[in-house]
N, C-alpha and C positions, 0 to 999 in steps of 0.2 A: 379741374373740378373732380374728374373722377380718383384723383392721388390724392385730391382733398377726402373726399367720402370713404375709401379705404384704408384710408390712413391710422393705425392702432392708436388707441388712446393711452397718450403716457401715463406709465405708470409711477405714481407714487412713491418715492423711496419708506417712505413712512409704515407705507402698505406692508412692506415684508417682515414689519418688526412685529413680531405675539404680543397681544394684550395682556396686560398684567394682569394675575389671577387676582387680586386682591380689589383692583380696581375692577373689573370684569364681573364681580360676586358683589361685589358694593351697588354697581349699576342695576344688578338685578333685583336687589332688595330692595334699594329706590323704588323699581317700577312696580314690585308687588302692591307696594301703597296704592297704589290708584284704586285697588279694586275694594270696594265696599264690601263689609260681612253680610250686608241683606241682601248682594247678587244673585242671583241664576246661580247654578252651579254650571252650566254649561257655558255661563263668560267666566266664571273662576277658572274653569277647564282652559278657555281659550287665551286665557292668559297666561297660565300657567305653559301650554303648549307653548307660546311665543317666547318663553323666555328660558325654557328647557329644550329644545326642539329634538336632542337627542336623546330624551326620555320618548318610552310609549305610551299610549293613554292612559291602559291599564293602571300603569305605572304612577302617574299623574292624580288619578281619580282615587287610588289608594292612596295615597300621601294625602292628599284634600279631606277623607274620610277617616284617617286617622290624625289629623289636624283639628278635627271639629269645625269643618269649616272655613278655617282662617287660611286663606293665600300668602299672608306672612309667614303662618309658624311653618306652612309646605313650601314656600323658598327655602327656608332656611334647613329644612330636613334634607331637601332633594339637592343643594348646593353644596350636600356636605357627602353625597355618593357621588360615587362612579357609574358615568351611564351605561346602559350594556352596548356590547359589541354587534354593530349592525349583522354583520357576516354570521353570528352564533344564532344555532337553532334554536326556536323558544318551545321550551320545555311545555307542552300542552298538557294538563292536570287531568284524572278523570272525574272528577266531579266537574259539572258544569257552573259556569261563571265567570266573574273577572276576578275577582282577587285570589290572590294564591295562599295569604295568610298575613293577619295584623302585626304579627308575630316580629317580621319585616320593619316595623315604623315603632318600633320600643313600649308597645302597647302589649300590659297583660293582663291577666285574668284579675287580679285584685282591681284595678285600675276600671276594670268595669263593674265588677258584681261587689265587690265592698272597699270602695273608695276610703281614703285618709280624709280624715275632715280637713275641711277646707279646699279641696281636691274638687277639680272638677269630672265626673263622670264621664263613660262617653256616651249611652244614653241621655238626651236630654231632653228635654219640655218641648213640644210641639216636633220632634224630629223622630226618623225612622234610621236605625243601623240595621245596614245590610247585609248579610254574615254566608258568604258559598263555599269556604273549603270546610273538610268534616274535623280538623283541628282545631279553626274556630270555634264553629256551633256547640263542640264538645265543653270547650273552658268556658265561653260565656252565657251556655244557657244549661238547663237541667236537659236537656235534651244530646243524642247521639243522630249521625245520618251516616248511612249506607250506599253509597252511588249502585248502579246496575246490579241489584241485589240479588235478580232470579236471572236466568239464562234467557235471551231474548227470547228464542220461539218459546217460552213457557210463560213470561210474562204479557205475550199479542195473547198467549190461546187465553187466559186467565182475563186481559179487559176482554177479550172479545164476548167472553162467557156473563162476565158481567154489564157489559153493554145491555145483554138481551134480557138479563134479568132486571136493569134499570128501568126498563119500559114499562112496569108492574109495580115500581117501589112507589108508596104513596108518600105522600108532603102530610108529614105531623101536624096536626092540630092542636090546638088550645083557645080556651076563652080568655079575652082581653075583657072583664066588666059585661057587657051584653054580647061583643064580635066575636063571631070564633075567625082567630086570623092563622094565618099557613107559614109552617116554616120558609126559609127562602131557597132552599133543597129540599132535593126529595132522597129516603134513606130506606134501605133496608135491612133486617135484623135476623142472624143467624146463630143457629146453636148449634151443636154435635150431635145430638140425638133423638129419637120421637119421643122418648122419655123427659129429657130439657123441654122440647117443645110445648110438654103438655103443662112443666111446673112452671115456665113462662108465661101461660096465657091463665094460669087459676091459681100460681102462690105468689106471683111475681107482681107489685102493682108500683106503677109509674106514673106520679102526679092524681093518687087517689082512683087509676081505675087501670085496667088489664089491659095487655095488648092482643091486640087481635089478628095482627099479622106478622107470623112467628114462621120461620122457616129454617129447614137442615141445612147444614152444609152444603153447598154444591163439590160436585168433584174436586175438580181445579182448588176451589177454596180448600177443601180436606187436606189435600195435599201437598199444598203452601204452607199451610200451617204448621207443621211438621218442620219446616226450614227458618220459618216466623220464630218458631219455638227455641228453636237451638241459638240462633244468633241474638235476640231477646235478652235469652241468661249469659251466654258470651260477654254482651256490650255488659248486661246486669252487675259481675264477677270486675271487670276492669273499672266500671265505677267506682265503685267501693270500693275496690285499691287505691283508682286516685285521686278520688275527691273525696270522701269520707271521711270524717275525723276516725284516725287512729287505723283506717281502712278497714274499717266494721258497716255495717251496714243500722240506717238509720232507725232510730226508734219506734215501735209498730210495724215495722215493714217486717214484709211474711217469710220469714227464715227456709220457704220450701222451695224448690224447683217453680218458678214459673210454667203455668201448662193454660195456655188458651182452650177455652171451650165455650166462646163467644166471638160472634161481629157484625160491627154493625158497617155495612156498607151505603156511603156517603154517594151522589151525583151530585154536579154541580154541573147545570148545563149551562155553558157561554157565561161571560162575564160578570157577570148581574148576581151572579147565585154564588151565596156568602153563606158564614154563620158568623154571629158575633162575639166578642171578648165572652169566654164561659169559664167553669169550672168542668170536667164531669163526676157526675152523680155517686157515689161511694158509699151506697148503701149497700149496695150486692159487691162492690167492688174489694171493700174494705177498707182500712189504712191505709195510705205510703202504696198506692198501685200503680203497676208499670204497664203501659200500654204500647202495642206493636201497631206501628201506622205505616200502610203499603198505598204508596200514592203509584197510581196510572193514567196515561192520557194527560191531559193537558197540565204544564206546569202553572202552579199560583203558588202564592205567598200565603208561608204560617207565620203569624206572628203572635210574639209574646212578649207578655210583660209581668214585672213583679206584680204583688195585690199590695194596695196600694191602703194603710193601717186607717181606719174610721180615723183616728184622732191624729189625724197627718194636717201641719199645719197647713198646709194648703186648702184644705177642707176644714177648716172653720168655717165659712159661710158656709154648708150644707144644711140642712135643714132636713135631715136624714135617717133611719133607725140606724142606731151604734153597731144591726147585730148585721148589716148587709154592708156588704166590700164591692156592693157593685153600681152603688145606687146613681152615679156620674155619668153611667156610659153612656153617653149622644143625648140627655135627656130634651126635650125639646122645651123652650122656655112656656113661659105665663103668655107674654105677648109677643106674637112674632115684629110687631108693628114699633114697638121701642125698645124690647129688649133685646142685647148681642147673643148670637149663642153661647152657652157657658164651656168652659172647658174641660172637655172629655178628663179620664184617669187615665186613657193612654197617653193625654198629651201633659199632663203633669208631670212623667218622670222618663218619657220616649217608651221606644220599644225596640224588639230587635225583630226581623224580619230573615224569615229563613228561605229562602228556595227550593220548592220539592220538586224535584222534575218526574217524566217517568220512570217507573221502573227503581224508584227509592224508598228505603226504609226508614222511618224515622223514629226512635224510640224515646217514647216522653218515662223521665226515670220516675222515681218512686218521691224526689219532691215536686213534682210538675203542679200538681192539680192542686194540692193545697197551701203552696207559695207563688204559684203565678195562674196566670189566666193565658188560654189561647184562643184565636180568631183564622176564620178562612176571609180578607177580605176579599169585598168587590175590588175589579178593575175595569179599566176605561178598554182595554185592549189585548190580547192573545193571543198566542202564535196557534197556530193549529196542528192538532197533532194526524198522522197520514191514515191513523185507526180510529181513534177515538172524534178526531173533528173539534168541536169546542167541550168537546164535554171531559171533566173531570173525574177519577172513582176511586175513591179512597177506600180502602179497608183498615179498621182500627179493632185489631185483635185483642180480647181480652179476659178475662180471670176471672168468674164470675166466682166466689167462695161458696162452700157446700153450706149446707146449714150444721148449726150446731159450732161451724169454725168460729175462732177468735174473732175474725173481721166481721161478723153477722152483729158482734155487740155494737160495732159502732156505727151511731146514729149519724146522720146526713140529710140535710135539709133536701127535698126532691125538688126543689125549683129556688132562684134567686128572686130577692123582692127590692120592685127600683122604687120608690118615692120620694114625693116631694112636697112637701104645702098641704099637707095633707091627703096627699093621692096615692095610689098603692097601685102598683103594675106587676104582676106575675108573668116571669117566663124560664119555661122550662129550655134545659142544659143538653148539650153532647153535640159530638160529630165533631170533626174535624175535614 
């Protein structure tokens, strides 16, 4: 018994012969089939794993995302490389995230942002593209990003300054009809000088009436700014070389040096605390203006999207004024009781979704605000950050023009207006 129980189990002659590649890549394509386009992506993933085992997830989850979803057309991409070499160091990026670049999976920039008709996009209706190394973010959106943009101990003293000054920022008001209801952040607003501060609060008026809580510069902020500044027109100068028709810079945008001498600084405590799909305001801003966005403390998602044309055939059934490009966003129906919710405008054409972690710069260029909209959503859940905790602090440096300049001609509606059936909702814009 026991020479029975020890006994090696013969082997197979068969065993030692290599499966044929061709056979081998056929069995895998077969098994793709199983997997339904309306899965999880985390059984896409897991099937995908089973039948790549020598790819990484990373790996995996980028080929699925630049697949659109489909576990077929990511067989058939990931069947056609070469896996990496277990033993080889993996190259760690410094931006944070999983993907290292689309760039990888035959995906470009036309491909997203102005499709060939008939062409499928890769934004699509009801989905989110995820976008983390700063070569994506640059080709498929109006937007630039800066990984560890200030020196770490200058970026802890800077939230830490702004932590204490969050404790005092108040939550924006407005009337909804009889309610006055509260943004879902609380913000505060800074200029460069006591002189600014005074033509903020008696020439400056926001939604028909004055602010009343205007404040200087803090240190720290002074001082950022100054580095805001320089890398601003930096990113400003390479746009325009390479996205720019003829690498000039766009029509109405302000031929001078960008010079910040505004901000409004954003909190967002813990998850819950959002701002939704906006434009901002461009009546002190001007035309075509470029805006410096210094996120600290806990990372969350900016997301954007195109603005989406009144007479977009998907909006024929609206019931809408022609002059508002916002009137879709989350409206709430007639009856909760028979009617489905309708479909938001971000889920009509998707969106891309960008990652700000801390200590990142993100520069919205000179089309941002008048060709797309942006949004901080809520989330269900957030890492915490060792300073900040749940709380998030944006600062969005900006350009405010003097009087008398070109951009003071152009007019800007101070609030977006959502209706429906005859109902009218005002709410006013900013923040990120």
């Amino acid at each position: 018994m026991d020479r029975f129980l020890s006994r090696k189990r013969p082997r197979d002659s068969n065993s030692q012969r290599p499966q044929d590649t061709t056979t081998l890549l056929s069995a895998k394509e077969g098994d793709c089939g199983i997997a339904r386009e309306d899965e999880s992506t985390d059984i896409k993933l897991a099937i995908l794993a089973s039948l790549f085992p020598d790819f990484e997830q990373e790996i995996l989850l980028d080929s699925l995302i630049a697949s659109e979803g489909s576990v077929t057309t990511a067989c058939s991409t990931l069947s056609s490389q070469t896996p990496p070499h277990s033993n080889k160091k993996r190259t760690i990026s410094r931006g944070l995230g999983i993907q290292s670049s689309l760039s990888s999976f035959g995906v470009t920039a036309a491909s997203l942002s102005t499709p060939k008709p008939g062409s499928k996009p890769l934004t699509k209706r009801g989905r989110t593209l995820h976008l983390f190394s700063p070569e994506d973010i640059s080709k498929y959106t109006p937007c630039t990003i800066i990984h560890n943009f200030l020196p770490t101990n200058e970026a802890n003293d800077l939230l830490r300054e702004l932590l204490e000054e969050a404790k005092t920022f108040p939550r924006q008001t407005f009337q909804l009809f009889e309610n006055t209801v509260q943004s879902p952040h609380s913000a505060g607003f800074y200029v460069a000088s006591a002189e600014e501060l005074h033509q903020q609060k008696h020439e400056y008026s926001y939604n028909g009436s004055y602010r009343t809580d205007v404040r200087v510069l803090t240190p720290e902020l002074r001082r950022v700014s100054t580095k805001v500044q320089q890398a601003v027109n930096d990113e400003i100068r390479k746009r325009i070389k390479s996205h720019y028709p003829g690498g000039k810079k766009l029509k109405y945008q302000s031929t001078r040096t960008w010079v910040p001498n505004a901000a409004f600084v954003n909190c967002y405590d813990g998850p819950s605390e959002s701002v939704g799909y906006h434009s901002d305001e461009l009546t002190y801003l001007g035309p075509r203006p470029v805006i410096g966005s210094l996120s600290l403390g806990v990372m969350r998602e900016f997301r954007v999207r195109k603005i989406v044309p009144p007479d977009d055939p998907e909006d024929l059934n609206d019931n809408t004024n022609s002059n508002s490009d916002n009137s879709k966003e989350e409206r709430p129906t007639a009856s909760t009781s028979t009617s489905t919710t309708p479909v938001s405008r971000a889920d009509i054409q998707g969106q891309i979704s960008i990652h700000l972690p801390h200590n990142s710069l993100l520069v919205m260029h000179a089309e941002t605000q008048e060709e797309y909209k942006h949004s901080i959503s809520p989330t269900q859940t957030i890492t915490p950050h060792p300073i900040a905790g749940n709380k998030r602090i944006n600062i969005t440096y900006r350009w405010y023009q003097e009087k008398g300049d070109a951009g003071k001609i152009y007019v800007d509606v101070l609030f977006w207006v959502c209706g429906w059936e005859g109902v009218v909702f005002v709410f006013p814009v900013g923040g990120v």
